[in-house]
KEKOLDO-605211 format. One record per residue (C-alpha): residue number from 1; x negated, y negated, z negated. Coordinates in Angstrom, 2 decimals, decimal comma. Layout:
residues N
ATOM  num       px       py       pz
ATOM  NUM        X        Y        Z
...
***
This chain:
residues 132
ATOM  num       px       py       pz
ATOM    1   -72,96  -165,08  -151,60
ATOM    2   -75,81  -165,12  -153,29
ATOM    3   -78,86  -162,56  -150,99
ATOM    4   -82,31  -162,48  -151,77
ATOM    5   -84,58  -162,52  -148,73
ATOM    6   -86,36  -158,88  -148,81
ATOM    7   -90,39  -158,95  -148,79
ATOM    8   -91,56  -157,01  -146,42
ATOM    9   -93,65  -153,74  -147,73
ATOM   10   -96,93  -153,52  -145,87
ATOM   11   -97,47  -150,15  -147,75
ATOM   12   -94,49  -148,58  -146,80
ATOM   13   -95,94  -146,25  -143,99
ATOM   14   -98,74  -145,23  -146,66
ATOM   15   -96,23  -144,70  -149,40
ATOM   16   -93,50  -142,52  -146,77
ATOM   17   -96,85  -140,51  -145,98
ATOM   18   -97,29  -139,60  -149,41
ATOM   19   -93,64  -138,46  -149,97
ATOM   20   -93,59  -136,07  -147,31
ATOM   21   -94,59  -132,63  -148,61
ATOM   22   -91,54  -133,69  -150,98
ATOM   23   -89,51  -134,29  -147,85
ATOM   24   -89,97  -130,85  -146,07
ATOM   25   -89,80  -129,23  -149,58
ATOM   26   -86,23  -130,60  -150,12
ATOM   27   -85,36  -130,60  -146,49
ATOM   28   -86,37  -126,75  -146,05
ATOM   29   -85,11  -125,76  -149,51
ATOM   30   -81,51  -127,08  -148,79
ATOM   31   -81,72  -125,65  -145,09
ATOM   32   -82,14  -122,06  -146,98
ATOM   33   -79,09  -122,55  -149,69
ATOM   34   -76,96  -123,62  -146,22
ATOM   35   -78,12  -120,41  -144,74
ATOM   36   -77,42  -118,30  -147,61
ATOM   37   -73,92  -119,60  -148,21
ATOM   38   -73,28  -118,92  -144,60
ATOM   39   -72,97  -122,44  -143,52
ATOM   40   -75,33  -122,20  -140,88
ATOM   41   -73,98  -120,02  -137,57
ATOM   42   -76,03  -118,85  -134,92
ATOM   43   -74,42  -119,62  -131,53
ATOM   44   -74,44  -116,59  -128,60
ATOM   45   -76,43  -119,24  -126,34
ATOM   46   -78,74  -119,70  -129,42
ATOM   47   -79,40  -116,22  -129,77
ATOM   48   -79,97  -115,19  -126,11
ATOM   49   -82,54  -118,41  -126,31
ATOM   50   -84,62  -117,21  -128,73
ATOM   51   -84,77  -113,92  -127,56
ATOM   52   -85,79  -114,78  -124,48
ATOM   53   -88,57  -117,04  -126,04
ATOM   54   -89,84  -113,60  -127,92
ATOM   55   -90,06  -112,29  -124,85
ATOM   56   -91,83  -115,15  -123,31
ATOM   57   -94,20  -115,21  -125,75
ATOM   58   -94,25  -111,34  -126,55
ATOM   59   -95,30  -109,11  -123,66
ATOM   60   -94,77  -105,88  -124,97
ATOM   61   -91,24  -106,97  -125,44
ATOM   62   -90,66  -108,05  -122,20
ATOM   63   -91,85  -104,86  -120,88
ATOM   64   -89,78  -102,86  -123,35
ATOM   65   -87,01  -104,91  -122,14
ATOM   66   -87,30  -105,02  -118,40
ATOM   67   -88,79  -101,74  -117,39
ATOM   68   -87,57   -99,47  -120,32
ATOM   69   -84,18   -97,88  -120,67
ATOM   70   -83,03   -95,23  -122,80
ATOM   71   -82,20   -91,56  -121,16
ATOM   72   -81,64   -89,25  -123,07
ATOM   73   -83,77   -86,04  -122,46
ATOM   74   -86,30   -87,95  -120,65
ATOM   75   -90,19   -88,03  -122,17
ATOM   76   -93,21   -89,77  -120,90
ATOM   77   -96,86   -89,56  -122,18
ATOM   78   -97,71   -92,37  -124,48
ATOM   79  -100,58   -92,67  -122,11
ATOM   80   -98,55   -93,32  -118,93
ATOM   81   -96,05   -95,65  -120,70
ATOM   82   -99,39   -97,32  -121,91
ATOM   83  -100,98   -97,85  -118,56
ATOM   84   -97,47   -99,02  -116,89
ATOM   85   -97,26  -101,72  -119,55
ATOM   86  -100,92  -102,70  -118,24
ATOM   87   -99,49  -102,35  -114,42
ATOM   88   -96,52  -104,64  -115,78
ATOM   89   -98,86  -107,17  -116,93
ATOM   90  -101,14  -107,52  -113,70
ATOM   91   -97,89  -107,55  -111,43
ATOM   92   -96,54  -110,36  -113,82
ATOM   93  -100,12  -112,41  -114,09
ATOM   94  -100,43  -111,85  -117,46
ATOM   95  -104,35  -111,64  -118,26
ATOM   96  -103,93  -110,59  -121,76
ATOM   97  -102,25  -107,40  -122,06
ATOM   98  -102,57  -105,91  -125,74
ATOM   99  -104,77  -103,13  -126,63
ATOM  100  -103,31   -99,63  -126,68
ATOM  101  -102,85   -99,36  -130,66
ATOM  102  -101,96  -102,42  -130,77
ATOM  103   -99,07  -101,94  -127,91
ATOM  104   -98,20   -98,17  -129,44
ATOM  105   -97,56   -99,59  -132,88
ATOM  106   -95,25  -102,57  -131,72
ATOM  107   -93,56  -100,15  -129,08
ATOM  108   -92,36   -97,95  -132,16
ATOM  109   -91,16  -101,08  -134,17
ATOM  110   -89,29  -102,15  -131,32
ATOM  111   -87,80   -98,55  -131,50
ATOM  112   -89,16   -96,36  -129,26
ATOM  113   -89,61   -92,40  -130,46
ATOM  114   -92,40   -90,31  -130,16
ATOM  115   -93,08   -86,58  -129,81
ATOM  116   -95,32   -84,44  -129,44
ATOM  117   -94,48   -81,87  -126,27
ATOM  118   -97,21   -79,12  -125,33
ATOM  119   -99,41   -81,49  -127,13
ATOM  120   -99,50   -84,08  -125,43
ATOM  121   -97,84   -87,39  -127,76
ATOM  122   -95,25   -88,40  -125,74
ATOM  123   -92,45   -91,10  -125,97
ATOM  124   -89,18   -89,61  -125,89
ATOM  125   -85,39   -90,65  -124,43
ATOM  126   -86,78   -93,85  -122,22
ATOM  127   -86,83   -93,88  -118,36
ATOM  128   -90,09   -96,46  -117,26
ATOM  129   -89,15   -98,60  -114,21
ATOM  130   -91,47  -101,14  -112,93
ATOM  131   -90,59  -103,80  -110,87
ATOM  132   -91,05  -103,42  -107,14
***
């Protein structure tokens, strides 16, 4: 057999560096055709994970999600919901509640309904439990 000792490149790390914008663009690129060809599942353990990181990480979610349910006929004052999500906070020992437009604006993307009812704007159909 007839092998040729290999030199070894000094400049390799240098050269890799310079490659890797190239890397991530090819990497990320064929990570999205995977995904749109439906090779790429999300598992129910997956999904429950990252949902609880958004609510790790998102407050106002994790308010919505453990002290809001949905009754039907029910209406509180965006005002009160407001200042429970504030209690919620405190009682959870999180210093940095969001503002109240701020909280009102991501409360009605994550699906909440207001109202207006003898003028006051209210949010309707929720029930507002906090914890004990």
């Amino acid at each position: 057999m007839n092998q040729k000792a290999h030199k070894k490149d000094i400049d390799l790390t240098d050269k890799l560096k310079e490659e890797i914008p190239y890397i991530i663009l090819y990497a990320v690129g064929n990570l999205k055709l995977a995904y749109d060809r439906g090779d790429l599942l999300e598992s129910p353990n997956s999904k429950r994970l990252v949902q609880q990181l958004r609510r790790e990480s998102d407050n106002v979610m994790a308010f919505l999600a453990e002290c809001v349910s949905i009754v039907p006929g029910n209406r509180f004052k965006k005002k009160d919901v407001y200042d429970s999500y504030k209690a919620y906070c405190t009682y959870m020992s999180d210093p940095n509640p969001v503002g109240v437009r701020e909280f009102y604006v991501t409360a009605l993307e994550r699906g909440l309904i207001e109202r207006k009812h003898h003028g006051y704007d209210c949010f309707v159909d929720i029930e507002v439990t906090l914890p004990q």
